[in-house]
N, C-alpha and C positions, 0 to 999 in steps of 0.2 A: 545639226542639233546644237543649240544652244547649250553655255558653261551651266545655266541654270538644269536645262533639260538632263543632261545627264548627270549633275548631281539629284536629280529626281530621285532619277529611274537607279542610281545606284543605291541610293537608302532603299527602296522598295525592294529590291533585289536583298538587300543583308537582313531586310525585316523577316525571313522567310525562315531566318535561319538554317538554310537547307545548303544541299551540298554548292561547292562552286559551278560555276556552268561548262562545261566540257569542250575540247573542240570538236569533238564528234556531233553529227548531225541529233536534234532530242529522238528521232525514229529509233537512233543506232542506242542508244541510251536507257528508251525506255525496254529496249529487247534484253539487254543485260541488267537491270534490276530487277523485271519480271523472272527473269532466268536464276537469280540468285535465290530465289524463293521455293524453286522447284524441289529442293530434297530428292528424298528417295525417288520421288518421281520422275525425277529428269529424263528415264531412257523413255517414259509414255505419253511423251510431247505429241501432238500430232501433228504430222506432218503438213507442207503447204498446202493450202486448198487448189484442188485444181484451177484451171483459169476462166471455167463456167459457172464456176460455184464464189469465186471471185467477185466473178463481172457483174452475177445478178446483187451479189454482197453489197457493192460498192456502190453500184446504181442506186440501190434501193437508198442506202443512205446518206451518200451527195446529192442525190437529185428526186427521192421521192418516189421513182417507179423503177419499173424493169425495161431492160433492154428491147432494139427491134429485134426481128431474126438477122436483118444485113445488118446492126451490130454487133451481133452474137458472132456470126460468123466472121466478119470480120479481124475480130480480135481475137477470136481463135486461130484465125490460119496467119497471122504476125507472128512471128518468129523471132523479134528483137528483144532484147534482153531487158530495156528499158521499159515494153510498151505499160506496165500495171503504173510506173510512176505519171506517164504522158497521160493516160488514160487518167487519173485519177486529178491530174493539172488542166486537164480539159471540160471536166464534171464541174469540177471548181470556178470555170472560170466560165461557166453555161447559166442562162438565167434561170434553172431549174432549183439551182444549188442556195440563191435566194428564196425562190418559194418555200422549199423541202424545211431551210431553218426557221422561214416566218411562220411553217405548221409547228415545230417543235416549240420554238418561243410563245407561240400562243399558246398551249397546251400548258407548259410551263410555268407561264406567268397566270393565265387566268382559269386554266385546269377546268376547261369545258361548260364555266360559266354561263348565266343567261347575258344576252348584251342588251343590255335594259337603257346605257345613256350612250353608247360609243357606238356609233354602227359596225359590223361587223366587217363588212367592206372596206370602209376607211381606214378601220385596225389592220386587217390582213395587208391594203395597200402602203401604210406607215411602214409595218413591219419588216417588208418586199424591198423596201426604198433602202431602208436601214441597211439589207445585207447586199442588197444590188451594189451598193457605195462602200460596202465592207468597213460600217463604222464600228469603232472601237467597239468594245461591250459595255467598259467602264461608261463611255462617253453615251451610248445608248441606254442605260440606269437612269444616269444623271437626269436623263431626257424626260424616265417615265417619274421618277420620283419629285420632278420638279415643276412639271405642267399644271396649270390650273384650271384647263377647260377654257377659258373665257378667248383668246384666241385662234380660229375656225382651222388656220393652217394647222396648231399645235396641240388641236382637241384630243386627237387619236390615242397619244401620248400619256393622255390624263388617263385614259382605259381604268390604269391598273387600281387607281383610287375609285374614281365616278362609277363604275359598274361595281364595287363594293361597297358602295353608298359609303363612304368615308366611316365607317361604322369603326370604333376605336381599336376592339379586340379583334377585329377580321385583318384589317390592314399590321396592325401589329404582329400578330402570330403569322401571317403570311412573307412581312419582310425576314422577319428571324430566319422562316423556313426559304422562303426561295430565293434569298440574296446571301443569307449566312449559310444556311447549312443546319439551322439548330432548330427542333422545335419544341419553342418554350411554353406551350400554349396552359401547360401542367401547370406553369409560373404565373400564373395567371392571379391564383388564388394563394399560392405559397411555394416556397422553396421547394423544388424537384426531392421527391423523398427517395430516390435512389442515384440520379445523376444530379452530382454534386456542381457543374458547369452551370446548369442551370439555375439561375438565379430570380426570384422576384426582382429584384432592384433592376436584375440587366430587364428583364420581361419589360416594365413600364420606365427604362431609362429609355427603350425604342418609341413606346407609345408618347413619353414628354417630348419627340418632335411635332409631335402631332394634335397634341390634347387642346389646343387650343383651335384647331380647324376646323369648319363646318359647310356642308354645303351649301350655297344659296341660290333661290330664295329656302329652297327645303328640298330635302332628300326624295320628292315623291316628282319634282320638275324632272322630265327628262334632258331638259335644256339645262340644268343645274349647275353652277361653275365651284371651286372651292373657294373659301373665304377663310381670314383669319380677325380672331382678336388679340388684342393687344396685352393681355392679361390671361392667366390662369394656370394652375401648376398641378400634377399629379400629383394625387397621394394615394396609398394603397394598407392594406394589413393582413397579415397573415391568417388565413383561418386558424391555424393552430395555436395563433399566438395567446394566453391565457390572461393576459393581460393589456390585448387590443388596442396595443399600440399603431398608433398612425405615423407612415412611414412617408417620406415624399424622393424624389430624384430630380436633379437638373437631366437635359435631355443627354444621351450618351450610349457610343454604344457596347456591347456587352464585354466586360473586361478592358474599356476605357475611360480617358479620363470627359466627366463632364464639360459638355460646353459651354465656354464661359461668354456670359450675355450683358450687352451693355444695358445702365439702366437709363430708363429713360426719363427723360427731361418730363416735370408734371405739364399736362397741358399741347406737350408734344409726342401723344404715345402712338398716335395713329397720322398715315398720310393723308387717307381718305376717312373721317372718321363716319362711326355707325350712325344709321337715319335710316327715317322708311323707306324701304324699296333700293339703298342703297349699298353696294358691297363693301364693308372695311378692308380696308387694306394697312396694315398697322405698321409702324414706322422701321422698328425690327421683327423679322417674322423666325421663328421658329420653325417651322416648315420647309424657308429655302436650306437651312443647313443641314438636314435630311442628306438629301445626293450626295454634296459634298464627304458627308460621315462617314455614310456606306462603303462609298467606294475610296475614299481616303488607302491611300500606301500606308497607314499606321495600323488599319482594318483588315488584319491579315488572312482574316475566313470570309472575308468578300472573294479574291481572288484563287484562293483556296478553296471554295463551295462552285466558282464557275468552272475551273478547272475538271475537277469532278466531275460533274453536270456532263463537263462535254466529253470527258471519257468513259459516263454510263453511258449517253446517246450513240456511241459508236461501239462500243464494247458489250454492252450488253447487262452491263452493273456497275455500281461506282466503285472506286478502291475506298471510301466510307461507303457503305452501304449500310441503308439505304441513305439516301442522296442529301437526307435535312435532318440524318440522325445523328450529328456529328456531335462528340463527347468524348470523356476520358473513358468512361465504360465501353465504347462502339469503337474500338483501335483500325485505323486502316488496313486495309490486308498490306499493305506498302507504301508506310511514312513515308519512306526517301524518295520515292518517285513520284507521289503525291507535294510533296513538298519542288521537287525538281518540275513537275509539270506549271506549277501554281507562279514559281519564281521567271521561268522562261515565259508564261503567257502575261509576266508583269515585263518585261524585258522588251519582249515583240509588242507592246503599248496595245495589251489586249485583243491582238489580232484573232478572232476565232477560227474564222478560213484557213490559217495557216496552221493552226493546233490540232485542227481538223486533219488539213494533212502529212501532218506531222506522225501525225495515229494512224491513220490509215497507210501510210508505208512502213508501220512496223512488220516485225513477221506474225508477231504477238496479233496483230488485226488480221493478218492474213492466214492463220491457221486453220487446217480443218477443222467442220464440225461433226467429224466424224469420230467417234470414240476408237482410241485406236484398241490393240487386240491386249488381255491382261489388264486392261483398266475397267475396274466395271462400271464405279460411279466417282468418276471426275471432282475434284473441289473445285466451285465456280470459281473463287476467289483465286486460286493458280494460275486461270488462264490455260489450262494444258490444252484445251480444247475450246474451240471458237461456240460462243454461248448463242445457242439461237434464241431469236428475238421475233416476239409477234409482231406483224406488219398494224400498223397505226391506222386507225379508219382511212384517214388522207395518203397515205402509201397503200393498203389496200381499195382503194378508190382506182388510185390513178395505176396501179400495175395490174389492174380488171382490168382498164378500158386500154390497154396495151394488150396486155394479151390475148383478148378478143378483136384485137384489129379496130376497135372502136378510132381509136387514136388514127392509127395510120388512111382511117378511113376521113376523119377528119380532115388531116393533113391537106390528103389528097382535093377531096373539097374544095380548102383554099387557094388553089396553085400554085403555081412553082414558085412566089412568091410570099410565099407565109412565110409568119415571123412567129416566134414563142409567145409575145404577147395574144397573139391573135388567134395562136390553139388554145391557149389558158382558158382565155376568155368562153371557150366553147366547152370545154373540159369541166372547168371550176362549176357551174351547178349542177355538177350530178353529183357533188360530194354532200348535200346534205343529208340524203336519207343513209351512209354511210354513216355519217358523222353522228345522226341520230340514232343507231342501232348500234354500231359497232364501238362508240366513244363512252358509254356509259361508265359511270364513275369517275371520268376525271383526272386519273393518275396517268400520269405520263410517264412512268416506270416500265421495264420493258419486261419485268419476273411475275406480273401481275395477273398474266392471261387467263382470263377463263370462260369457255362458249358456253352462254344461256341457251336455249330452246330456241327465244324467240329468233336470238342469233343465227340461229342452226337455218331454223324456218324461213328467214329474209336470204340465206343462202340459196337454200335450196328452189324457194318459191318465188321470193318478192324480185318486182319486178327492178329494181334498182341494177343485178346480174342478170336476169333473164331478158331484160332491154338489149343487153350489150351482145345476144348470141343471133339474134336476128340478121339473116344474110342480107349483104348491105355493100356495094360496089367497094372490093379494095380491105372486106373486114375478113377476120379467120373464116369462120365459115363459108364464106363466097370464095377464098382462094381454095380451101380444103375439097370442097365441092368440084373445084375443075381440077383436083388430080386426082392421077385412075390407078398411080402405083402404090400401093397401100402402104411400101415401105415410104415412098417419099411421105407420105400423110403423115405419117407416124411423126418424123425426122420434123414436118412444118409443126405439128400440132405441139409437141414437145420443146422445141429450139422457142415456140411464140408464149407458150405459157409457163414452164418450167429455165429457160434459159439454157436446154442444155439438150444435148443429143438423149436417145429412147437407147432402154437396155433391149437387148434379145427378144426378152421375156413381153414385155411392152410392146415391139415392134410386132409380134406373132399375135397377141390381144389385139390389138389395133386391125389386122389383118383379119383376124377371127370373127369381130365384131362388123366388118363390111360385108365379109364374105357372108355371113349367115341373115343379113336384114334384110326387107322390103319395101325399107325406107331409107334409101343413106343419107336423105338430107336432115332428117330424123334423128339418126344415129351419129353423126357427127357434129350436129347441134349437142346430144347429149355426151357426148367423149367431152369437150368443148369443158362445158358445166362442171362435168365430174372432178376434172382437172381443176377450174378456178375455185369448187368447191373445198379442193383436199386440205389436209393437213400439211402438206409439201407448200401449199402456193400460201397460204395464211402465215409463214414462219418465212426469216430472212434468217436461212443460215450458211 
């Protein structure tokens, strides 16, 4: 590292103002800040999660689905001390753990949009690339905030504008929200009448990166690239103001100082100047210094809103919560570990992978979700208890066709020779009638859950799960079918769809339900369903 680099990354580290950074590992760190908040609480911590309730924990969200059974087993009969950290550096470092973030960051950034200019494919495959090569996040911002469509390699990238038709107030209220953490979209029209943070001036100091961009030829081309002129400045007024006044902002972002703009030379204000059919490209743009802003070391709720982010995607809620409501009024459940999470993921030069497991080896990630005995209802924000979290269309996609052997059956298909790209490829469109059912509204929040009817109904009936019960060389059903001991059934059916051994109670149902049929291919098709249907397999807890 260069004298320059680490006088960087050392301002960026003191802008945090947060504590020093520790020698203890940040996993050992954030167990003792979460811990400090415990109060009266502390003796009704719960205890560690077993190592099945673990395995399917961490699957689901390093990699997007659920274990095989010969992984199940597996890493239950390991006995070493270390295996949840190997385990967890193995997920990590599996092309799985790419896909699983490029569903979260789509969701994220474009929150289930229609993809009207960016194909969807090319988006998912940009997005795949980015964390296959585990690029920075800062540097991956830069990417989206900076592309302009017009070259085919870097189209994907422009997503985040082009499928919002560069519309003023969508792009604006969306950086605020999903890059800061704030959403000022109230500021729109006048100063926040109850969060004082929120400002008019900051609201359109974001949109003067932009007010001068347009798409061209027009927003209705799907082939549309963005353009800029070389002129034009916001101005805005308060509804309340009584006296309608006109306000204006250099661009800037909220609680910094404006950007200072050269002036240009008359006669020289554009590279490519405006003509029919022609894109301008103006001499200085306003638009490229966007990325730079956002993600600037002096923009301390950049790296503080991604930090968050990534400890509601594994936790189950943000320490602001919710995720873009961040204010003086909205207090984190835990400034100092908020603050310390934000400072070390400026340190690690925005490594997300490693923040990830940074989290995922605390004990704080690894607790049960089991309410322990004297507690009746937990505060999320404690932590005392591991928050269960509904499985995302694309994690309930792909932990269906696991559990019903679809996958393995796949596998097999390819021979011994398949590669992850090659199941993907097979796997990947059956997530759309998922994605279309179960993604409705958009939020990528994991407290949001709630089954509709039609939801219940595409469970129960549509053919998207009922596809996947069909015996099928190598799938649950077809191995279920060739055994005769009803206990071993029990032990496959359970270990392939739940991740974990049958209780007593279960094993004697299971038994019950063979012994009494006249159809067991019937009946085991419908055990099968029951399970991927339940409330057990739709929750990662």
């Amino acid at each position: 590292m260069s004298a320059l680099s680490r006088f960087v990354a050392a301002v960026a580290l003191l802008a945090f103002a947060g504590p020093i950074l520790g020698a203890d590992p940040l996993h050992a760190r954030i167990d003792k800040q979460i811990a400090a908040g415990f109060g009266a609480n502390a003796k009704h911590i719960a205890p560690r999660a077993g190592d099945d309730e673990f395995l399917r924990r961490v699957y689901l969200d390093l990699v997007g689905t659920t274990p095989t059974v010969a992984e199940l087993n597996e890493f239950l009969a390991d006995s070493a001390k270390d295996k949840r950290a190997k385990l967890i550096d193995k997920l990590l470092a599996s092309p799985g753990h790419a896909r699983r973030m490029a569903w979260h960051l789509d969701v994220m950034l474009m929150e289930r949009g229609a993809d009207s200019k960016v194909p969807r494919a090319a988006w998912e495959a940009y997005l795949v690339a980015a964390f296959a090569e585990n690029k920075p996040y800062d540097a991956l911002v830069r990417e989206l905030l900076s592309a302009d469509g017009s070259d085919p390699k870097t189209r994907p990238a422009a997503k985040f504008f082009l499928d919002r038709n560069l519309e003023p107030h969508a792009v604006t209220k969306d950086i605020g929200r999903i890059f800061l953490g704030r959403n000022m979209q109230c500021a729109q029209c006048h100063d926040h009448p109850t969060v004082d943070d929120y400002k008019q001036a900051d609201y359109y100091g974001i949109q003067a990166f932009l007010n001068r961009s347009f798409l061209f030829p027009n927003a209705n081309v799907p082939t549309a690239v963005i353009a800029e002129k070389a002129e034009g400045d916001v101005s805005f007024m308060s509804v309340f103001d009584k006296n309608k006044k006109l306000n204006s902002t250099a661009p800037r972002m909220p609680g910094g100082k404006p950007i200072e703009e050269p002036k240009a030379e008359k006669g020289k204000e554009y590279k490519v100047a405006p003509a029919a059919n022609v894109k301008p490209v103006p001499t200085y743009s306003r638009r490229e210094q966007l990325a730079g802003a956002v993600t600037s070391a002096e923009n301390k709720a950049f790296a503080r809103n991604a930090a968050n982010r990534v400890w509601a995607m594994m936790m189950g809620r943000g320490i602001v919560h919710p995720v873009d409501v961040d204010h003086g009024n909205n207090r984190p459940s835990h400034p100092e570990l908020l603050n310390e999470l934000a400072a070390e993921f400026v340190a690690h030069k925005y490594d997300m992978k490693w923040l990830v497991r940074e989290i995922a080896l605390s004990d704080v990630y690894q607790r049960s979700s089991e309410t322990p005995a004297g507690l009746d209802d937990p505060p999320a924000d404690r932590y005392l208890v591991a928050i269960m979290k509904p499985l995302t269309p694309e994690q309930f996609a792909y932990a269906a066709m696991q559990a019903t052997g679809h996958t393995d059956a796949e596998r097999a298909a390819l021979g011994a020779k398949w590669t992850e790209a090659q199941l993907d490829a097979r796997l990947a469109p059956r997530l759309g009638p998922f994605r279309a059912m179960l993604g409705r509204g958009g939020d990528a929040t994991a407290d949001t859950f709630s089954s509709t009817l039609d939801q219940t109904l595409f469970l129960k009936y549509g053919s998207a799960v009922r596809g996947l019960l069909t015996p099928r060389a190598g799938n649950l059903t077809d191995r279920l079918n060739k055994i005769t001991n009803p206990d071993a059934v029990a032990d496959e059916l359970f270990a392939a769809v739940f991740s974990r051994r049958p209780t007593a109670d279960e094993r004697k149902d299971v038994a019950d339900a063979l012994k009494n049929t006249t159809d067991r291919g019937k009946t085991i098709n419908e055990m099968v369903w029951a399970l991927v249907a339940s409330a057990e397999f739709r929750f990662n807890h």
